[in-house]
C-alpha positions in Angstrom: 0.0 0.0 0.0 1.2 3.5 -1.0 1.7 6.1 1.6 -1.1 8.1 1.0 -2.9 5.2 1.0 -1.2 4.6 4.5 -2.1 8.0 5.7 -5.7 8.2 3.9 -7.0 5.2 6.2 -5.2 6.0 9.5 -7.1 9.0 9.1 -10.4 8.1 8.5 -11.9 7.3 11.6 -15.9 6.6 10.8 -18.9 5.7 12.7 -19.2 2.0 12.9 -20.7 -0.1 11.5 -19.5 1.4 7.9 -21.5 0.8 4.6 -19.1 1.3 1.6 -20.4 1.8 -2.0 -19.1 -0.9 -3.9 -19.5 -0.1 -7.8 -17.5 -3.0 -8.6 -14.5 -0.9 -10.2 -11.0 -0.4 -9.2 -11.5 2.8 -6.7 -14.2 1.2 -4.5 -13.2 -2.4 -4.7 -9.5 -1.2 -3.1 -11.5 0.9 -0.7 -14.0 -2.2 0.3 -10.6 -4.6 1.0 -8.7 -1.8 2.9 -11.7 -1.2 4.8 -12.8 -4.9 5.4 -9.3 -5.0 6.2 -9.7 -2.2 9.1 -12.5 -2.8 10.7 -13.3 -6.8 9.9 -17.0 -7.4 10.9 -17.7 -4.1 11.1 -18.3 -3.3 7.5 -21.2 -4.1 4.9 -20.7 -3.6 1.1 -23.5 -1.6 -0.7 -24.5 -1.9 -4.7 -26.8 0.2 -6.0 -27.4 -1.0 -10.0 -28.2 1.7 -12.4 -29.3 -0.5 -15.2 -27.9 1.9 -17.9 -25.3 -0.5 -19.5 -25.4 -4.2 -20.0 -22.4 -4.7 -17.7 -24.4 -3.9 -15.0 -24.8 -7.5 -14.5 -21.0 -8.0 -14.8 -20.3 -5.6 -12.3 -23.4 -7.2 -9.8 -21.5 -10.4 -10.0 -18.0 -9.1 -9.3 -19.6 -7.7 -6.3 -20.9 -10.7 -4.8 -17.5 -12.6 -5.6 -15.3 -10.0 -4.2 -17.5 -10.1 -0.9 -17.7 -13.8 -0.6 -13.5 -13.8 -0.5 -14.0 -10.8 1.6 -16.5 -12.5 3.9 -18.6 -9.2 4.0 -21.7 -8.7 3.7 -23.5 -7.5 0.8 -26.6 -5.5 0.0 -27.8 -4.6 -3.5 -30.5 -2.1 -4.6 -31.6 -1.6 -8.1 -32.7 2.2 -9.0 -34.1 3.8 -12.0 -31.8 6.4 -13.0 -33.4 7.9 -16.4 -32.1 11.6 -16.8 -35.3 14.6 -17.0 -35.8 17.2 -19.7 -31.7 19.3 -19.5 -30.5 17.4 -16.6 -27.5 14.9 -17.9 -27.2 11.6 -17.6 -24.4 11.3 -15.1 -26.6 13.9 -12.7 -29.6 11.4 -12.8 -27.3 8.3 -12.2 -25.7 10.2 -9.3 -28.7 11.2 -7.6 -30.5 7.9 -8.0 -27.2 6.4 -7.0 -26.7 7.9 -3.5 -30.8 7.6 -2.8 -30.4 3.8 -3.3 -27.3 4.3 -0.9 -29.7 5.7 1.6 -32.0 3.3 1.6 -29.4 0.7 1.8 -28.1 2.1 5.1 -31.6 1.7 6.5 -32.0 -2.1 8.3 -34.9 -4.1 7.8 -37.1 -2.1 10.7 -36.4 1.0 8.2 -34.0 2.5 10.8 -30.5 3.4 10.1 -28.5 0.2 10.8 -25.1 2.1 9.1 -24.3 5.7 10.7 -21.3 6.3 7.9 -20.9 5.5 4.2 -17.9 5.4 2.5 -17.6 6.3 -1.4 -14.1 6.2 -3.4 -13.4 9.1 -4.8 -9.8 10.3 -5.1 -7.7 13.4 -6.0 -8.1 12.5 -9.7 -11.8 12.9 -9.4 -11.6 15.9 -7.2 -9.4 17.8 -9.8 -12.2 16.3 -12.6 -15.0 18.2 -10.5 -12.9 21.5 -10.2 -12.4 21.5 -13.6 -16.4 20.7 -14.3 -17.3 23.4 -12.2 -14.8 26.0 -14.1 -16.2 24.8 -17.3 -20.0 25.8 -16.1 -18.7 29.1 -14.7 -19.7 28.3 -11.5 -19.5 30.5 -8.1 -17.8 28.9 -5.1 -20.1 26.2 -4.4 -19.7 24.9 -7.4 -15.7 25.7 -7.2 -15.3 23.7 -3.5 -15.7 20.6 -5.3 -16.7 17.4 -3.6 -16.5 17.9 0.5 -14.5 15.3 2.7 -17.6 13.9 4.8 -21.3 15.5 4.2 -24.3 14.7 6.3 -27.4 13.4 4.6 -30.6 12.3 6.9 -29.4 10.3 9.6 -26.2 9.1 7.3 -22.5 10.4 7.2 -20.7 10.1 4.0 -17.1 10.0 3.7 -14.5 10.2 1.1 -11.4 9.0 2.5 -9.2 8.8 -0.9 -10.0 12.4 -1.6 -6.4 13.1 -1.3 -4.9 10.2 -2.9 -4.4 10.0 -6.2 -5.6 7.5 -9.1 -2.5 6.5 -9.5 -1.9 5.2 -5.8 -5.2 3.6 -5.5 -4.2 1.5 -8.8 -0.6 0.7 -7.9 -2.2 -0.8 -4.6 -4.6 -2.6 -6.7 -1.3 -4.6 -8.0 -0.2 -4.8 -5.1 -2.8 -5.9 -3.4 -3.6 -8.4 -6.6 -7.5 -7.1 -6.2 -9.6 -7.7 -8.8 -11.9 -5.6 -10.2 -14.0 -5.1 -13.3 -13.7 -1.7 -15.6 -16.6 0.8 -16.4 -16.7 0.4 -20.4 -17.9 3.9 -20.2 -14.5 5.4 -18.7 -13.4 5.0 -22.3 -16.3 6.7 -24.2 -15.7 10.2 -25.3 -19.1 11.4 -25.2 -18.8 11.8 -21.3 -16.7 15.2 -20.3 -14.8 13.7 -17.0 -13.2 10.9 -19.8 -12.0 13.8 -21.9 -10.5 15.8 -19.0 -8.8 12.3 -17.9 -7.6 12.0 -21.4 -7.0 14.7 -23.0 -7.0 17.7 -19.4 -5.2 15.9 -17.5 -2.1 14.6 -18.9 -1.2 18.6 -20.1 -1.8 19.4 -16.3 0.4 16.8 -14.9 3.4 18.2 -17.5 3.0 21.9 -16.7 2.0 21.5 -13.5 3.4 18.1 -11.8 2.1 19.3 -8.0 -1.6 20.5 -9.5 -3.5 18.0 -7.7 -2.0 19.5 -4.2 -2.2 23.0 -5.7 -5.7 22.3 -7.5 -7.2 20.9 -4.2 -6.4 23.9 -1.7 -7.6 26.2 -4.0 -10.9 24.2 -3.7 -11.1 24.2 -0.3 -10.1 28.0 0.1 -13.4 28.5 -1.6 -14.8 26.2 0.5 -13.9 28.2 3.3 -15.3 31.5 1.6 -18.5 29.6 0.9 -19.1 28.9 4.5 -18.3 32.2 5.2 -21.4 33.1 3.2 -23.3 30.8 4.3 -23.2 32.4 7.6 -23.9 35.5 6.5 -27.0 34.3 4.6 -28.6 32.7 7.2 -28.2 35.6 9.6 -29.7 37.7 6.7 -32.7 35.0 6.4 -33.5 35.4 10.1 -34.0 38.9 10.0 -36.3 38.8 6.6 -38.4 35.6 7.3 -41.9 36.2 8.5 -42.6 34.2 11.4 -45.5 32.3 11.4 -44.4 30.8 8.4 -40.9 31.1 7.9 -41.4 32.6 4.0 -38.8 35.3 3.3 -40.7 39.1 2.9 -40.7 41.2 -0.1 -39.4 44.2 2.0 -36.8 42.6 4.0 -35.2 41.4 0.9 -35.5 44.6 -0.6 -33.9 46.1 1.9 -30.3 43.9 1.3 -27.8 45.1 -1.0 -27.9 43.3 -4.4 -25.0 40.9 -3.5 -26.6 40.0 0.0 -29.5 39.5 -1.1 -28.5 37.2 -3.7 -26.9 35.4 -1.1 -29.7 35.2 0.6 -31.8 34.2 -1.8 -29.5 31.2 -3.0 -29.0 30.1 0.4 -32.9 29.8 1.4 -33.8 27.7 -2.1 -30.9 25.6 -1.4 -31.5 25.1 2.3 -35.4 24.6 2.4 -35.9 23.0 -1.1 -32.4 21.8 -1.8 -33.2 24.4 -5.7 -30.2 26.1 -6.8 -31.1 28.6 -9.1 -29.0 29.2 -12.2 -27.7 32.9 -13.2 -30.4 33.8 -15.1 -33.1 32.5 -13.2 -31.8 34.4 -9.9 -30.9 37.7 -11.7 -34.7 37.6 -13.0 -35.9 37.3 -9.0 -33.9 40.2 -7.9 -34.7 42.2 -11.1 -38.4 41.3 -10.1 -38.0 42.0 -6.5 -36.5 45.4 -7.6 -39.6 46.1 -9.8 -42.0 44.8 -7.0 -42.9 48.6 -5.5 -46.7 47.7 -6.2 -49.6 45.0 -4.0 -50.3 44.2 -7.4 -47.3 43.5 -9.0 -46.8 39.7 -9.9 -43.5 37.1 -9.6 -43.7 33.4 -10.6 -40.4 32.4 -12.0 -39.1 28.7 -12.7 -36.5 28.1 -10.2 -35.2 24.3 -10.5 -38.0 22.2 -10.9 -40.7 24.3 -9.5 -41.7 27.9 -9.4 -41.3 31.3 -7.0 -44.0 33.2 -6.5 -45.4 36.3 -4.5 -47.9 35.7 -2.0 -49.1 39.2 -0.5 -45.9 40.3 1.4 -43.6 37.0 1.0 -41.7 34.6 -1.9 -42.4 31.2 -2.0 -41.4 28.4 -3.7 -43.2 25.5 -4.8 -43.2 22.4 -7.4 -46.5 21.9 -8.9 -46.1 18.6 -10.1 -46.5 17.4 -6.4 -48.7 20.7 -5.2 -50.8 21.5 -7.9 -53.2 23.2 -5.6 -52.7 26.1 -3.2 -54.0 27.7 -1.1 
């Protein structure tokens, strides 16, 4: 085992018992025999099938082999990961992906039976998403890149080869003599994280041979930033949110600068709805707010998959394919 790899695991130090998502590829078959490794009888692999390519089977199988020699556990979930109307493929097969994870956590009562999951992304992948988010022009959510460890529910995910690279986790692959079965899709050019592995990456690693290192604390500088304004919005929010029902008010958000209140605004989608609004769709709410000096003047602008709207003296968001009525 490299000695990041050393490092990356005397680090981690999860709630137990640990569910880790086995895909059936290099990165998380190393992590599921390193961890099985760690903590033996403490650890339960987790598959979630996609069903979007006909190795899906192949990769099931590999799974239940790998964890028969490994004597762990195994749990499988098949999802449905179809992509909506602008939303990419790989953004439907990710969100499917980690709800199956979820549910997989939960035991057969429907209570959480594994506090922490662990998934194996590395450095390589980290860089991928920085470069992703660069691409889109995005602000510095989008620039922080994948966290460490993130709470969803009741369920701690981790990511304890963020700071190893690709490289290591294969070489201990060899070393290790793990088997593993490879994505056909890593090789298909349609997909943007294949061309910045083939054709972004390689350039990087010649001009700049420490750019992982370099790449990754500029990611979690804006990290940093971004929690910084996270505070800030949420302090704003508390002063502009009508209490008896928590809705933001016209004239408390017109009373923020144009930056704060943007803020604001991006923070309360995100935080109550998990909506993040594009540019666009968030310049058009504060160029509405700015117009909105009237009781009759009307907002209802597509945010995400649902709508904002003015009711009387607050915003409020809503999706009407699952409220169609309101009051």
């Amino acid at each position: 085992m490299t000695q990041s790899l050393q490092q990356a695991m005397r680090a981690f130090h999860p709630a137990l018992p640990l569910g880790v998502a086995l895909s059936g590829g290099a990165d998380s078959s190393a992590l599921l025999v390193l961890c099985a490794r760690q903590w033996p009888g403490q650890v339960v692999a987790l598959h979630v099938n996609h069903g979007l390519q006909a190795a899906a089977s192949t990769f099931e199988s590999h799974c239940q082999s790998l964890c028969t020699a490994l004597n762990v556990p195994l749990r499988l979930k098949a999802v449905r990961a179809g992509h909506a109307c602008g939303q990419s493929p790989e953004d439907a097969a990710r969100i499917a992906r980690y709800h199956g994870l979820l549910e997989l956590a939960q035991g057969e009562g429907g209570d959480i039976s594994l506090p922490s999951i662990a998934v194996a992304q590395h450095a390589d992948d980290q860089i991928e998403t920085l470069l992703l988010a660069l691409s889109r022009g995005a602000g510095l959510a989008g620039l922080s890149a994948m966290p460490k460890q993130w709470q969803r529910g009741r369920v701690q995910f981790h990511r304890p080869f963020l700071d190893v690279a690709g490289a290591d986790v294969r070489a201990c692959l060899v070393q290790e003599q793990i088997a593993f079965v490879e994505d056909p899709t890593n090789s298909d050019a349609r997909y943007t994280r294949n061309r910045i592995r083939a054709l972004v990456s390689p350039a990087l690693q010649a001009a700049f041979p420490q750019y992982r290192d370099t790449f990754a604390r500029s990611a979690a500088h804006a990290a940093q930033a971004q929690g910084l304004l996270d505070e800030i919005a949420g302090e704003d929010l508390a002063r502009v949110l009508r209490e008896r029902d928590g809705l933001p008010t016209l004239a408390g958000l017109r009373a923020l600068g144009r930056a704060r209140q943007a803020n604001a605004l991006r923070f309360w989608l995100k935080a109550q709805f998990g909506v993040i609004p594009s540019t666009v769709q968030l310049r058009e709410l504060q160029d509405q707010l700015l117009a909105c000096s009237t009781r009759g003047h009307r907002i209802h602008i597509k945010v995400g998959e649902g709508l904002v709207e003015r009711r009387g003296a607050v915003l409020a968001w809503y999706n009407p394919t699952v409220l169609p009525h309101r009051n």
